[in-house]
VOGU-3710 file (C-alpha; in Angstrom, 3 decimals, decimal comma):
1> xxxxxxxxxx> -4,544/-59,062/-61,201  -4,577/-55,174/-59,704  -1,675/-54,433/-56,932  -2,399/-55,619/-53,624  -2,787/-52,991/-51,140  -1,920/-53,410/-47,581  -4,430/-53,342/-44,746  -2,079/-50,627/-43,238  0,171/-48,643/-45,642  2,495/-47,270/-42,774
11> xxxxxxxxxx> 3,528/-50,303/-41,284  5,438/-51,048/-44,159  7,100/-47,821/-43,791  10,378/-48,164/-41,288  9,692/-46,519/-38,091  11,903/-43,154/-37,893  13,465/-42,225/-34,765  11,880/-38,603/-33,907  13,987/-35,277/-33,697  14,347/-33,389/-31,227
21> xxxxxxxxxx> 13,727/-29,319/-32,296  15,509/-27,585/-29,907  18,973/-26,344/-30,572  20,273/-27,385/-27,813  22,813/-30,165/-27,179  20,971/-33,381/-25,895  22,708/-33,652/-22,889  21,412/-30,468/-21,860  18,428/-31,063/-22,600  17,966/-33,976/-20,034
31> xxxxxxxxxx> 16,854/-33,545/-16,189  20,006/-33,267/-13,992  20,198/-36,744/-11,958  19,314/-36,446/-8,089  22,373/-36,456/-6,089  22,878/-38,765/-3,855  21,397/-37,979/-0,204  24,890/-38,901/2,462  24,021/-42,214/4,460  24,535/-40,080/7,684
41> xxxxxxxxxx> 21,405/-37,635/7,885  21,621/-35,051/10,776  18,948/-34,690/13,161  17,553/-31,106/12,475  17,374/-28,400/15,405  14,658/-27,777/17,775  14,516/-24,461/16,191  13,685/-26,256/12,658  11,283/-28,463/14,080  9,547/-25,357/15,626
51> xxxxxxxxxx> 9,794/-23,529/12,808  8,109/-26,533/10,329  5,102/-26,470/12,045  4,198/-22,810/11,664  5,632/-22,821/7,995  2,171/-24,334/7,092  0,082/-21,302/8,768  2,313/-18,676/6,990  0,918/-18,406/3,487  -3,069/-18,218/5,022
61> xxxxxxxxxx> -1,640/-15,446/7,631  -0,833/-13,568/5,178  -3,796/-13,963/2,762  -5,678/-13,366/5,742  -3,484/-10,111/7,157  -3,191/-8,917/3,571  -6,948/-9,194/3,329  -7,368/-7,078/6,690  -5,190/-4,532/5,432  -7,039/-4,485/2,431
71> xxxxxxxxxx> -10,762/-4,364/4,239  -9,903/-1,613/6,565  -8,093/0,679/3,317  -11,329/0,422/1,412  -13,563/0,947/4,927  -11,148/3,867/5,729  -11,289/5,560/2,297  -15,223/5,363/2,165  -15,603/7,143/5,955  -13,116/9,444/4,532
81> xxxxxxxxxx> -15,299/10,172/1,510  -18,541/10,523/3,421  -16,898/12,347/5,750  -15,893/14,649/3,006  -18,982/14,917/1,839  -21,121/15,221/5,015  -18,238/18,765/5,793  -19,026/20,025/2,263  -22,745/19,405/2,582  -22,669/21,332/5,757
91> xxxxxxxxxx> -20,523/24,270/4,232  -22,792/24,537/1,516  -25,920/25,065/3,396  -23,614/28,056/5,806  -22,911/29,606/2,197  -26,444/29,869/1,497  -27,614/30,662/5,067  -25,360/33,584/4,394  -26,154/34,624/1,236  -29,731/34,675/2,235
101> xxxxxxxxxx> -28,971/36,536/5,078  -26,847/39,616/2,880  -29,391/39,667/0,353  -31,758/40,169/3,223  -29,969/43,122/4,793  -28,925/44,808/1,615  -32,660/44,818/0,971  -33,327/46,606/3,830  -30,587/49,149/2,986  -32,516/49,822/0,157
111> xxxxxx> -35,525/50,189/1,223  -33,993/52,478/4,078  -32,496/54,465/1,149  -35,194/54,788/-0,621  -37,305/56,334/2,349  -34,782/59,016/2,827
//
């Protein structure tokens, strides 16, 4: 008759306890246990209480602020730039207002020195 083979071959195996990995002492490795809260709680300030309700409206004021500085940077740097460019553009077509203008009179020059 062959060997009998069990339905499941590991449950005849003992269960193992697992190790832990870490290097660390057990004890340290375990979540410190809540102290115990005094019987006697204090009633907090009217400042506190004040202050608890606009805790919840600082993180979106400053998403929001932080997001209006941010706006008005990128609004500021792109007048800037077309500003720039509008002050160059403008430059430009002097420079070649006057350079039409010199190659006009030193024409004439010539033209007078040739005569002579």
């Amino acid at each position: 008759m062959p060997p009998r083979i069990p339905s499941h071959p590991f449950k005849s195996i003992p269960q193992l306890t697992r190790r832990n990995l870490s290097t660390t002492p057990i004890h340290l490795n375990t979540q410190p246990q809540p102290q115990p809260q005094p019987s006697s709680k204090q009633q907090p300030s009217a400042y506190k209480q004040g202050m608890s309700r606009y805790n919840l409206f600082a993180s979106p004021f400053a998403k929001v602020f932080l997001g209006a500085v941010f706006t008005y940077q990128v609004i500021y740097w792109t007048w800037l730039k077309l500003e720039m460019e509008e002050t160059k553009a403008g430059r430009n077509q002097q420079v070649a207002a006057l350079e039409k203008e010199v190659r006009e009179l030193t024409g004439v020059k010539k033209e007078e020195g040739e005569k002579s």
